[in-house]
C-alpha positions as CSV (number, residue, x, y, z in Angstrom):
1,X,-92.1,-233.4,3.5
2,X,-95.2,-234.0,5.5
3,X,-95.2,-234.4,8.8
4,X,-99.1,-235.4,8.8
5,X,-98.1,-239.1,7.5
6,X,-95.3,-239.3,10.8
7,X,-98.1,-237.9,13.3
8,X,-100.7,-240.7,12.0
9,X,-97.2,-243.8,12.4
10,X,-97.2,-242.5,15.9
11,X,-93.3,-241.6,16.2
12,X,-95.1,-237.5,16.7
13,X,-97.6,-237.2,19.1
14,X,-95.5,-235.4,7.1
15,X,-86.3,-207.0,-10.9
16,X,-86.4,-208.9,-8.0
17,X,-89.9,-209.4,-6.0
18,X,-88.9,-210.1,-2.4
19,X,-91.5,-211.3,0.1
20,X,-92.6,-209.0,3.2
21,X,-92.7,-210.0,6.5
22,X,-95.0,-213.5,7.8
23,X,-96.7,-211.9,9.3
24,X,-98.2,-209.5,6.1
25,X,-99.0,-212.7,4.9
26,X,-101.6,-213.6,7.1
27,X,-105.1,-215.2,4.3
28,X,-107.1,-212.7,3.5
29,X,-111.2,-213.4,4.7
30,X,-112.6,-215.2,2.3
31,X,-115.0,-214.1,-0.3
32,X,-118.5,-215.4,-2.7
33,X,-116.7,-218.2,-4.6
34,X,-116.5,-217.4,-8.5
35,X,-113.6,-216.9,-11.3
36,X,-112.6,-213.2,-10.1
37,X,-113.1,-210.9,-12.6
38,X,-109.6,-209.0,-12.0
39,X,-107.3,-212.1,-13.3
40,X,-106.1,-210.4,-16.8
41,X,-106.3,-212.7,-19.8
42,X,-102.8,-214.2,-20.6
43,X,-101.6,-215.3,-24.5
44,X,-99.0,-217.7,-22.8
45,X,-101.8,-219.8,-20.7
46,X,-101.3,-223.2,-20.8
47,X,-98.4,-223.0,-23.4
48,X,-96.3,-226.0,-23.3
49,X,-92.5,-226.2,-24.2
50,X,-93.5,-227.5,-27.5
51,X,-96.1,-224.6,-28.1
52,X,-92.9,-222.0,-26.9
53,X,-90.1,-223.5,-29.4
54,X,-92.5,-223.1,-32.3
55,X,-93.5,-219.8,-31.6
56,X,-89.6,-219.0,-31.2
57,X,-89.1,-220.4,-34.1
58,X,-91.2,-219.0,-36.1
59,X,-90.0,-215.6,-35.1
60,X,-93.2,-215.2,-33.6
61,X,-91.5,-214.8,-30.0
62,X,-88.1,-214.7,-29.1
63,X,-86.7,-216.2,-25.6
64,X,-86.6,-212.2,-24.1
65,X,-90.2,-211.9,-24.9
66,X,-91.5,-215.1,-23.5
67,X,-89.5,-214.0,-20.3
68,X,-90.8,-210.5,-20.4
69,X,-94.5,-211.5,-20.4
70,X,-93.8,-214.3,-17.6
71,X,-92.3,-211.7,-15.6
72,X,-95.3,-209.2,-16.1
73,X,-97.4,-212.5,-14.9
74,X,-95.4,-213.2,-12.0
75,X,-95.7,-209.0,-11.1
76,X,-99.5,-209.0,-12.1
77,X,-100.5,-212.1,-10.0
78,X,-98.1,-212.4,-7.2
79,X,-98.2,-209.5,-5.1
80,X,-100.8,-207.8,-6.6
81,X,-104.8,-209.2,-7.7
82,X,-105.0,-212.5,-6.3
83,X,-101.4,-212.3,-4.4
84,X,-100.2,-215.7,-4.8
85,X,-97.2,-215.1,-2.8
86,X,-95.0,-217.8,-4.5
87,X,-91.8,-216.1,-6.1
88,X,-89.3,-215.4,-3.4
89,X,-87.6,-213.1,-6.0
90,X,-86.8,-213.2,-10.2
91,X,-83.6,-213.5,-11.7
92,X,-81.9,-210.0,-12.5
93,X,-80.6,-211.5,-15.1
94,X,-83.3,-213.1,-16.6
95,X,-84.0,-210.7,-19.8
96,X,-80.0,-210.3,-20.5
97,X,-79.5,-214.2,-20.4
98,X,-82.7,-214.7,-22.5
99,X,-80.5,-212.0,-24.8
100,X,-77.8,-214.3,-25.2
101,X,-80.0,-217.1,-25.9
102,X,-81.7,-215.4,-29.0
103,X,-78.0,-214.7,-30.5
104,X,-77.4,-218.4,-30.5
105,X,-80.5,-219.0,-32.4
106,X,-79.9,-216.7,-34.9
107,X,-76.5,-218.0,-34.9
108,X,-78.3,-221.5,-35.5
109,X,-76.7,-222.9,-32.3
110,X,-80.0,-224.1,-30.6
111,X,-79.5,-226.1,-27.6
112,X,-82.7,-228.5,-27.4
113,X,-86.3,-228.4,-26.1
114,X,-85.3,-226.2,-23.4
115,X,-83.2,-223.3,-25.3
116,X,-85.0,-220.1,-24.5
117,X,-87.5,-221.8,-22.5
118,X,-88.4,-220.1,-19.1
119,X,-88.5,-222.3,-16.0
120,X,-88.7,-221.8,-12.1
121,X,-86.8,-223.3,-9.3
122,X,-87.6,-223.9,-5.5
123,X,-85.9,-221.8,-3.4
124,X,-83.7,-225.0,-2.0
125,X,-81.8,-225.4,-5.6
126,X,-79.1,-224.1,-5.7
127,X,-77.8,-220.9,-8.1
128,X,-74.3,-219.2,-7.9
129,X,-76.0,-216.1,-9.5
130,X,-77.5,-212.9,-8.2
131,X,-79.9,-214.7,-6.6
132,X,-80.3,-216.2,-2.8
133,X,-80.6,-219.8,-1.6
134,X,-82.5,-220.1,1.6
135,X,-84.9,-222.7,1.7
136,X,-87.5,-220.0,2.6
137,X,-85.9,-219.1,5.9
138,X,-84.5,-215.8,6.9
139,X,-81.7,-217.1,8.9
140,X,-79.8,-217.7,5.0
141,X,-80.8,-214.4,3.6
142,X,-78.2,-212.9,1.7
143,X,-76.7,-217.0,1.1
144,X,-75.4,-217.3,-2.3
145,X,-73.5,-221.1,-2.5
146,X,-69.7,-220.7,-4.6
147,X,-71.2,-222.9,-7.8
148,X,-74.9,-223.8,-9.1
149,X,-76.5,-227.0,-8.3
150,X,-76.1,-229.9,-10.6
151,X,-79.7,-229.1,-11.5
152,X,-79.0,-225.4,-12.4
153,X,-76.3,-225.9,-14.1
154,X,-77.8,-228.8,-16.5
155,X,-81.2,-226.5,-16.7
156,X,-78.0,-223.9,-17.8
157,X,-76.6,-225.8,-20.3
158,X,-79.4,-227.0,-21.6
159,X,-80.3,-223.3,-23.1
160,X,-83.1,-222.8,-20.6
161,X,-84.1,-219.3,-18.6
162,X,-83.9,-219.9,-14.3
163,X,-86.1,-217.3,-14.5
164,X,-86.8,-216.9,-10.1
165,X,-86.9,-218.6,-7.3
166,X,-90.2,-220.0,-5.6
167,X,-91.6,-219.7,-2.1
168,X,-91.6,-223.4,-0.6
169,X,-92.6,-224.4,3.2
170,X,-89.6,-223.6,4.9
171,X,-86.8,-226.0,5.3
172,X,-88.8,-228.4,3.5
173,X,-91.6,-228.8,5.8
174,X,-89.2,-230.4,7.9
175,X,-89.0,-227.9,11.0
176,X,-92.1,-228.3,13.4
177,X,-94.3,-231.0,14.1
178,X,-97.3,-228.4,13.1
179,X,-95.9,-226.2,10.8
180,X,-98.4,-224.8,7.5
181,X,-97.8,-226.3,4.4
182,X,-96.9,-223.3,1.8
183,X,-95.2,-221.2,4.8
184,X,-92.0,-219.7,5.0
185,X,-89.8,-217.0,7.1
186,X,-89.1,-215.2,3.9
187,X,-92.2,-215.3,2.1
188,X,-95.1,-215.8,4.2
189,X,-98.0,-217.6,3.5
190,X,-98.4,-218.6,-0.5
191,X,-101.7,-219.1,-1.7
192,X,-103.6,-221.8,-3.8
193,X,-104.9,-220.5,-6.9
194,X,-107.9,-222.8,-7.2
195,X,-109.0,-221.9,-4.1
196,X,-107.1,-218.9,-2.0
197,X,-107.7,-220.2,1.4
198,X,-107.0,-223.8,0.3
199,X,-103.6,-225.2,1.0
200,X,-100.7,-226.0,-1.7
201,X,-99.3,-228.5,0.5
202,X,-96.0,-230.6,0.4
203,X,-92.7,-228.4,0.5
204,X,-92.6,-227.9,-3.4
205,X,-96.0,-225.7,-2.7
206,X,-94.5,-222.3,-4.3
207,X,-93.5,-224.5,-7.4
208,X,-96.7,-226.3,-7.7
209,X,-99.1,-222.6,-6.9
210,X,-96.3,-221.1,-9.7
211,X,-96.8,-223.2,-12.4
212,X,-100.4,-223.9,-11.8
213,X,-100.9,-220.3,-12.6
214,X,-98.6,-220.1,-15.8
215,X,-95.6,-217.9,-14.3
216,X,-93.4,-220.2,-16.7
217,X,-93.2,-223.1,-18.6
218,X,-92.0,-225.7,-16.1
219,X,-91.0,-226.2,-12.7
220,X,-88.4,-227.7,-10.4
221,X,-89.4,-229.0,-7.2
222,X,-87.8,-231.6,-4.8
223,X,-89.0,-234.7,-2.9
224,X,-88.0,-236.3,0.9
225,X,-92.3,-237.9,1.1
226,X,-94.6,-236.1,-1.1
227,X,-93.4,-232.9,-1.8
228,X,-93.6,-232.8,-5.5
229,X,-96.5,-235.4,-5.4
230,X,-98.7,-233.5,-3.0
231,X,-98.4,-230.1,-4.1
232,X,-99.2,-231.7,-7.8
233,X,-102.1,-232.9,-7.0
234,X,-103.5,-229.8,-5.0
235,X,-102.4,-227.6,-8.0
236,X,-103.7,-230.0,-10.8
237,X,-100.3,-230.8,-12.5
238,X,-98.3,-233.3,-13.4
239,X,-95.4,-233.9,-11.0
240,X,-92.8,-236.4,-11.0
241,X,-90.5,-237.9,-8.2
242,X,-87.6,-239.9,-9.7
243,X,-86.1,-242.8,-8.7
244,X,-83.5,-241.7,-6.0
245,X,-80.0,-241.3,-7.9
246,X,-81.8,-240.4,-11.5
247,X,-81.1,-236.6,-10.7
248,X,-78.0,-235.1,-8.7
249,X,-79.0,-233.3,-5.6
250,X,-75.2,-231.6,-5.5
251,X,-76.0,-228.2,-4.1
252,X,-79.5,-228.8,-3.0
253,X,-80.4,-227.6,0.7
254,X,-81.2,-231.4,1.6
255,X,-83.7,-233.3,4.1
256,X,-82.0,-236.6,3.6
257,X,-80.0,-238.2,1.1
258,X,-81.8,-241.7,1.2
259,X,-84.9,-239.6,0.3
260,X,-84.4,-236.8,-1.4
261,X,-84.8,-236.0,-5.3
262,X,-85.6,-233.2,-7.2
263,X,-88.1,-233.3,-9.7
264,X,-90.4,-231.9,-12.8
265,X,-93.7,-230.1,-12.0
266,X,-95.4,-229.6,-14.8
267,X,-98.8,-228.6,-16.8
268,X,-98.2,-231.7,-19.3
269,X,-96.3,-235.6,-18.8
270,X,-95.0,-234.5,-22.2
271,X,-93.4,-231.5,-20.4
272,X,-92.2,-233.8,-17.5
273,X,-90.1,-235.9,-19.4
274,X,-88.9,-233.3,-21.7
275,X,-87.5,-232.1,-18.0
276,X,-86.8,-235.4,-16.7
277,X,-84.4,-236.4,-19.9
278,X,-82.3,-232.9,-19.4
279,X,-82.0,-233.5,-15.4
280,X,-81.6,-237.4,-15.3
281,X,-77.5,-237.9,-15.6
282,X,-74.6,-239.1,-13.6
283,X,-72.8,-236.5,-11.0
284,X,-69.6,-237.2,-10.0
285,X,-69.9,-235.3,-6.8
286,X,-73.5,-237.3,-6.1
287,X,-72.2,-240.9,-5.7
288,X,-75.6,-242.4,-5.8
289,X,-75.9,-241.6,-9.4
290,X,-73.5,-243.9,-10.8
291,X,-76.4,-246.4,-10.9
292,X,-78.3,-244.1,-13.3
293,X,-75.3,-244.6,-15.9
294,X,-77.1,-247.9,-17.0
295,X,-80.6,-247.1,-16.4
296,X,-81.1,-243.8,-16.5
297,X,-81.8,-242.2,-20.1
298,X,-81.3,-238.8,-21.6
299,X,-84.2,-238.7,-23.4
300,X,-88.0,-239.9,-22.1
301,X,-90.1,-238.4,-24.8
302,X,-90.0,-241.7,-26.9
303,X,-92.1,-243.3,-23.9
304,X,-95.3,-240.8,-24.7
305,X,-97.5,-243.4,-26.2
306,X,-101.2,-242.8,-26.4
307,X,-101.7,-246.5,-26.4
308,X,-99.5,-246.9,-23.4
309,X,-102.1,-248.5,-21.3
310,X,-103.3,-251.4,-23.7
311,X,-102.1,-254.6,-22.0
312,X,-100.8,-253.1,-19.2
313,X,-100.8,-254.6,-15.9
314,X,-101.5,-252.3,-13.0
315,X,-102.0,-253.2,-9.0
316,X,-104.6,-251.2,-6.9
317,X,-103.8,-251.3,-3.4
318,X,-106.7,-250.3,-2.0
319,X,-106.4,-251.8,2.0
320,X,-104.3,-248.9,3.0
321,X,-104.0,-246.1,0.3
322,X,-107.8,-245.8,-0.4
323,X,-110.4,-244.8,1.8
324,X,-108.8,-241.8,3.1
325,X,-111.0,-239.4,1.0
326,X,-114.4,-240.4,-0.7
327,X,-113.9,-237.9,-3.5
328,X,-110.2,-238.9,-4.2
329,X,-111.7,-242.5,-4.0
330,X,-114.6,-241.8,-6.7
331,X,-112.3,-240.1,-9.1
332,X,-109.9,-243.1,-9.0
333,X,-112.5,-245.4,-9.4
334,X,-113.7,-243.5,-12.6
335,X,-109.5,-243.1,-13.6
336,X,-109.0,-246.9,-12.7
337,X,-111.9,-247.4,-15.5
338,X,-110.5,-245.6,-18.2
339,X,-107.6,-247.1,-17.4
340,X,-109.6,-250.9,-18.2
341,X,-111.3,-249.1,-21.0
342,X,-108.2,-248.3,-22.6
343,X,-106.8,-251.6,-22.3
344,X,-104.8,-252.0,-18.7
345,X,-105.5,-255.4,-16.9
346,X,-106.5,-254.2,-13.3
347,X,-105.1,-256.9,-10.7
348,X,-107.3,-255.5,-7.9
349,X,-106.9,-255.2,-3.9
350,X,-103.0,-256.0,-4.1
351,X,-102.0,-256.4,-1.0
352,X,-99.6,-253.6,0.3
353,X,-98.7,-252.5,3.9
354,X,-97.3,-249.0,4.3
355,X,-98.3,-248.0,8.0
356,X,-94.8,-249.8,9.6
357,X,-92.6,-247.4,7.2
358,X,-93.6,-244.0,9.5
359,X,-91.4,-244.5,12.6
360,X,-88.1,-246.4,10.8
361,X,-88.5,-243.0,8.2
362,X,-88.8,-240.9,10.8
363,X,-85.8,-242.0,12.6
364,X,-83.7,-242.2,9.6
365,X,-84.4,-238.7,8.4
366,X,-83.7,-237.0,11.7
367,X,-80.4,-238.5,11.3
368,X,-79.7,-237.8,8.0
369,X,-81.2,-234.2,8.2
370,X,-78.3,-233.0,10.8
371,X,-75.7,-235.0,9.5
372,X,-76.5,-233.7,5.7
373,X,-77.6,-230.2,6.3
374,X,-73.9,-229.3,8.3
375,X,-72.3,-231.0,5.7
376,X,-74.3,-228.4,3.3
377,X,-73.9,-225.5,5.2
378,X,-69.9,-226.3,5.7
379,X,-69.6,-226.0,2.0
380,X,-71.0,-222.6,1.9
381,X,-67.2,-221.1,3.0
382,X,-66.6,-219.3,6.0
383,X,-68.7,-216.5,5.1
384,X,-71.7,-218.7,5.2
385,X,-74.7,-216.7,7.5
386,X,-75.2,-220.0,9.6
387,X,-72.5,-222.7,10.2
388,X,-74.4,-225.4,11.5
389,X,-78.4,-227.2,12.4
390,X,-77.7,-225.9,16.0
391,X,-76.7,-222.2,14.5
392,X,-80.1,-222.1,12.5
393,X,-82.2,-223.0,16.2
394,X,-80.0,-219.9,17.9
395,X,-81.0,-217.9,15.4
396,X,-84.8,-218.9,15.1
397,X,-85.1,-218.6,19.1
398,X,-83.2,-215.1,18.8
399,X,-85.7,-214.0,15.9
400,X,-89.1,-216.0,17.3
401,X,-91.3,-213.2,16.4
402,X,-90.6,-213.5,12.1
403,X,-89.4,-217.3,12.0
404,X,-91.6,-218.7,14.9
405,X,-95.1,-216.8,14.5
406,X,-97.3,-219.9,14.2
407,X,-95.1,-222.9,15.1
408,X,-92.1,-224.1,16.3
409,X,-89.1,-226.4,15.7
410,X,-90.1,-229.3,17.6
411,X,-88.4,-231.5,14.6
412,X,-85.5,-229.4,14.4
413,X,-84.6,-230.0,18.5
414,X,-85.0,-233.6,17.9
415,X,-82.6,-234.0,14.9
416,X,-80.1,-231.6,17.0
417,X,-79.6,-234.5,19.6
418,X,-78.8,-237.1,17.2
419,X,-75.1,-238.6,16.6
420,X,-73.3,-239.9,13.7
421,X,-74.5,-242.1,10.9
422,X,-72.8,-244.4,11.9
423,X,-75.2,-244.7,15.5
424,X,-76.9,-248.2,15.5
425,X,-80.2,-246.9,15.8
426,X,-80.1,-245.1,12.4
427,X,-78.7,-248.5,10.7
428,X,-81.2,-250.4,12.3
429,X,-83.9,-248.1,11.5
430,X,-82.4,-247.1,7.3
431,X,-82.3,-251.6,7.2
432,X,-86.1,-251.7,8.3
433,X,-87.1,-248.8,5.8
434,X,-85.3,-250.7,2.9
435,X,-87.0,-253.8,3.7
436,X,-90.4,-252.8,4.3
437,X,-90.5,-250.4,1.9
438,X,-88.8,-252.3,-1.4
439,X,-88.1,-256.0,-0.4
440,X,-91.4,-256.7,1.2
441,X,-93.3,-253.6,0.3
442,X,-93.1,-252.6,-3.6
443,X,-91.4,-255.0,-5.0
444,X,-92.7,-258.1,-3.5
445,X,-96.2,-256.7,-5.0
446,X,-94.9,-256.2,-8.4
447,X,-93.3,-259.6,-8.8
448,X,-96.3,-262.0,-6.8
449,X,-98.8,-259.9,-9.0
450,X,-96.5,-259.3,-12.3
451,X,-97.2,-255.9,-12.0
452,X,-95.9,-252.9,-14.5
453,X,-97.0,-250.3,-11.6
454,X,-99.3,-249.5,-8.4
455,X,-102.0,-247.0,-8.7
456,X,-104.0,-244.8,-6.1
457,X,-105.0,-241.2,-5.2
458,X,-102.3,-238.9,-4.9
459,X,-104.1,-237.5,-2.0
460,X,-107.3,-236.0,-0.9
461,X,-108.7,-232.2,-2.2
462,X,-106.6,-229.3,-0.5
463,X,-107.8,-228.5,2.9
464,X,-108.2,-225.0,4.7
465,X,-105.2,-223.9,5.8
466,X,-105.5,-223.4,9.4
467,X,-102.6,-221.3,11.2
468,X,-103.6,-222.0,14.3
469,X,-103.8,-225.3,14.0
470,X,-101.4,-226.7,11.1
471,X,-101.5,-229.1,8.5
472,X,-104.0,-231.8,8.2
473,X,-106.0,-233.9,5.9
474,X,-105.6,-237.3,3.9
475,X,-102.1,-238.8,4.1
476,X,-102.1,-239.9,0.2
477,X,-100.0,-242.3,-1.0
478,X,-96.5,-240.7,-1.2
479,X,-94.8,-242.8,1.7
480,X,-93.6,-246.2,0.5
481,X,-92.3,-245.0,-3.0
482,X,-91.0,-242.0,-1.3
483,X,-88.9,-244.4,1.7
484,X,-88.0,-247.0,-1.6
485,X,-86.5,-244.4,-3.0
486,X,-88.7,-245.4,-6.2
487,X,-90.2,-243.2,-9.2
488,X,-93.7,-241.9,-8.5
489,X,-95.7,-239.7,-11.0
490,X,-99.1,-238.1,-10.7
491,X,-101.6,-237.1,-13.1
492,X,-104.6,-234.9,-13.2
493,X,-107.6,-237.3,-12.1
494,X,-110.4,-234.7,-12.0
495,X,-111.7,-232.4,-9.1
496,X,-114.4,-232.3,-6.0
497,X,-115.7,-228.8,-5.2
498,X,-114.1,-226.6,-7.8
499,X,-110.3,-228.2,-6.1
500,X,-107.9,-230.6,-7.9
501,X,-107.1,-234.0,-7.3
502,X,-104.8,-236.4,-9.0
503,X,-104.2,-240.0,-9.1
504,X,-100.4,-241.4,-8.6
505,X,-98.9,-245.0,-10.5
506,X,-95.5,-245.9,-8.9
507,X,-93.1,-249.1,-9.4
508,X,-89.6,-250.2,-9.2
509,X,-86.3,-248.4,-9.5
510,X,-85.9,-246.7,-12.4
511,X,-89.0,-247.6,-14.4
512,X,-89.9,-244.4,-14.9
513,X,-90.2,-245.2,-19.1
514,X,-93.2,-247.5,-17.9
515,X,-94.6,-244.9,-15.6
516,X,-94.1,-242.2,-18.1
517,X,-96.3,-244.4,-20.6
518,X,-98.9,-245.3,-18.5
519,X,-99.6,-241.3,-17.0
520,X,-99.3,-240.5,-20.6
521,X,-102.1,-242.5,-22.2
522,X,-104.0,-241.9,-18.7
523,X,-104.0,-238.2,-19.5
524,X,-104.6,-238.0,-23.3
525,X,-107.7,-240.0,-22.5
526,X,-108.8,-237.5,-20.0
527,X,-107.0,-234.5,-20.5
528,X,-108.4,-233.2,-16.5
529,X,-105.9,-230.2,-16.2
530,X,-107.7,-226.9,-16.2
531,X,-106.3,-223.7,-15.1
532,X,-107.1,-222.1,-12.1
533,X,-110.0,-219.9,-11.7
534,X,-108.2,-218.2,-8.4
535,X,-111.5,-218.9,-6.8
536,X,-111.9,-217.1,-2.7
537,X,-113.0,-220.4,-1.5
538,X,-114.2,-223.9,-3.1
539,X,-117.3,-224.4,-4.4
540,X,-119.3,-225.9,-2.0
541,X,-123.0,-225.1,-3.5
């Protein structure tokens, strides 16, 4: 969540490794950019899902070994050489699960693209396993919910390894009014591996920095406004936001439930929707899923057409979404060219307003944050660490000096004081986010301009993180999908200074198929991603 984008609307004045204390986190000085010389090479860089069932089926690795040398990754990288920061801790289990895995294959009983396959999940998804759930913050340490997420539990049965859990910005980002991106009470301060004093941004940071440095195959992180979108494009990978109902968020710490989604981070759109087609289902427990029973899809890989571009129709809102950063604005120029190049009819300057979304968002998720998160914390059982929104603020002010260092929990206070859901202010203000955002926002530009999708820059390159000052930088374009409720995928688009940047397409409910299509012909054309060189600083000469 980033609180940037609610400052600029005005309603502000946007075995296990176990982080130390925040305060042992503090960036290092930074050093002569270059590729350091102490990253060790890695056989599994860059392997897709695709590249890991082949080599397990070959015989050439089996699921244990693939988790053994992401594991030695995570150990060589994370606290050590570059020291990432961005696994909160790995599965115990990890290696005897991978075990069982291997059995089945040699018992022929394969499960799909994901049997065997490592993957890691933000530390907000829920796992009744050995390991914690505590959205980064110390005052849930120890919290282990009575069942897995719906997430977990389909990643589970789909044959795949939860191999750890990764540092995120705690609570989602959604805490202080100038909290640091990438920052939590439990893991301190995660680090970008393109540039180490550059920001990961966006809530799903740990994911993003994670995967970006090949600690496993794929990634789960979620979405409230940007927060698999942003950290994507600061970590130069493919992320994903579903539609709002595609994926269950049973059993994930929430923001708000008109918002939030969880989500594939990945290095490859092929990889995405492999992801997307095992998470997308119906929940019983998740209401807002039934809708998915008609338009969701189990399987997104039939989408992946190189071609996917040619005759395409694609919007570019530039009044409001452009102009935030000149070199996100050059590389989506030069993207927006392949894109007519490859065949896409460009409909240019579509109008689109997003700056009356902030305040009517801002509102809503204050009241949906209190009213969700006791509900959550109820259904931990009675011996649950904290009870309630107003325990968690009793225990940051009684522990200030490891959960308060840098900021505060301005946002936190405010959600406190609202009422029910059923207040008139949050109605009022959830009816003016629908309108503006679908009715006279997105979808009124897809139907006046017979539009397949929208298209801008995800955001700008990642800044400096700043500890005294907090988060800042372009706002991107993460709002109106994001307050829709709407799919939004980004893509690779290039990079300024030695730092990533990606460019986002976005549409209607449920059309992620069409977005898949267009972000998969957009990247075979370009093919941007690069690993990370886990530069000290960008490269500004």
């Amino acid at each position: 969540m980033k609180r940037r984008d609610f400052l600029r609307a005005g309603t502000l004045a946007a075995g296990a490794v176990v982080a130390g204390p925040a305060k042992a986190a503090e960036p290092a000085a930074p050093q002569a950019s270059g590729s350091r010389p102490d990253i060790p090479s890695f056989e599994l860089e860059e392997a897709t899902i695709a590249d890991l069932q082949q080599a397990m089926e070959t015989g050439r690795e089996t699921a244990r070994s693939l988790a053994e040398k992401y594991l030695s990754r995570i150990e060589t990288l994370d606290r050590q050489g570059p020291a990432l920061r961005q696994v909160l801790e790995v599965n115990p289990d990890a290696l005897d699960l991978a075990s069982r895995l291997d059995d089945e294959r040699k018992g022929g009983r394969a499960r799909g693209p994901l049997h065997g396959i490592p993957i890691l999940v933000k530390d907000n998804v829920g796992t009744s396993d050995r390991m914690t759930t505590t959205a980064g913050s110390l005052a849930l340490e120890g919290s282990i919910p009575p069942e897995d997420s719906a997430v977990a539990a389909k990643l589970r049965a789909a044959g795949a390894i939860i191999l750890g859990k990764t540092n995120m910005s705690e609570w989602a980002n959604f805490r202080s009014t100038r909290s640091v991106s990438g920052w939590s009470g439990r893991g301190g301060l995660g680090r970008n591996p393109y540039a180490l004093d550059r920001n990961t941004s966006g809530s799903s940071s740990g994911t993003a920095a994670a995967i970006a440095a090949n600690y496993a195959a794929a990634g789960i992180g979620t979405e409230t406004d940007g927060s698999i979108v942003s950290p994507s494009n600061n970590c130069c990978l493919v992320g994903l936001k579903p539609t709002v109902g595609l994926v269950s968020r049973t059993g994930i710490i929430p923001i708000a439930h008109s918002q939030d989604t969880a989500g594939p981070m990945t290095r490859t759109v092929t990889d995405a929707a492999i992801l997307l087609g095992v998470l997308a289902g119906v929940d019983p427990a998740d209401s807002v899923t039934r809708a998915a029973m008609a338009r969701g899809r189990n399987d997104y890989t039939q989408f992946l057409h190189p071609q996917g571009l040619k005759g395409a129709r694609i919007g570019v809102p530039r009044e409001h979404l452009f102009g935030q950063n000149p070199h996100a604005d050059r590389l989506v120029e030069a993207a927006i060219a392949v894109m007519r190049e490859a065949g896409a009819v460009i409909v240019d300057a579509v109008p689109l307003e997003t700056r009356k979304v902030g305040d009517p968002e801002f509102e809503v998720l204050l009241y949906e944050f209190k009213a969700d998160l006791n509900a959550y914390l109820a259904g931990l059982g009675p011996e649950a660490p904290a009870k309630s929104l107003a325990d968690l603020i009793a225990f940051n002010e009684r522990h200030a000096d490891r959960e308060m260092p840098w900021f505060g929990q301005e946002i936190f206070l405010m959600a406190e004081k609202k009422g029910p859901l059923t207040d008139k202010a949050y109605l009022t203000a959830l009816a003016t986010c629908r309108r503006l955002a679908r009715v006279e926002g997105i979808d009124r530009a897809l139907a006046q301009h017979k539009l397949d999708a929208l298209v801008a820059p995800t955001s700008g390159p990642p800044h400096l993180t700043d500890l005294a000052i907090g988060d800042y930088g372009p706002g991107g374009c993460s709002t109106l999908p994001a307050v829709a409720g709407y799919p939004h995928i980004t893509v690779p688009a290039g990079f300024a200074f030695g730092l990533p940047i990606g460019v986002s397409f976005f549409g209607a409910a449920f059309s992620e198929p069409t977005l898949i299509r267009l972000a998969y012909a957009f990247e075979q054309a370009t093919k941007h991603r690069r690993p990370p060189r886990f530069l000290a600083s960008a490269e500004l000469g």
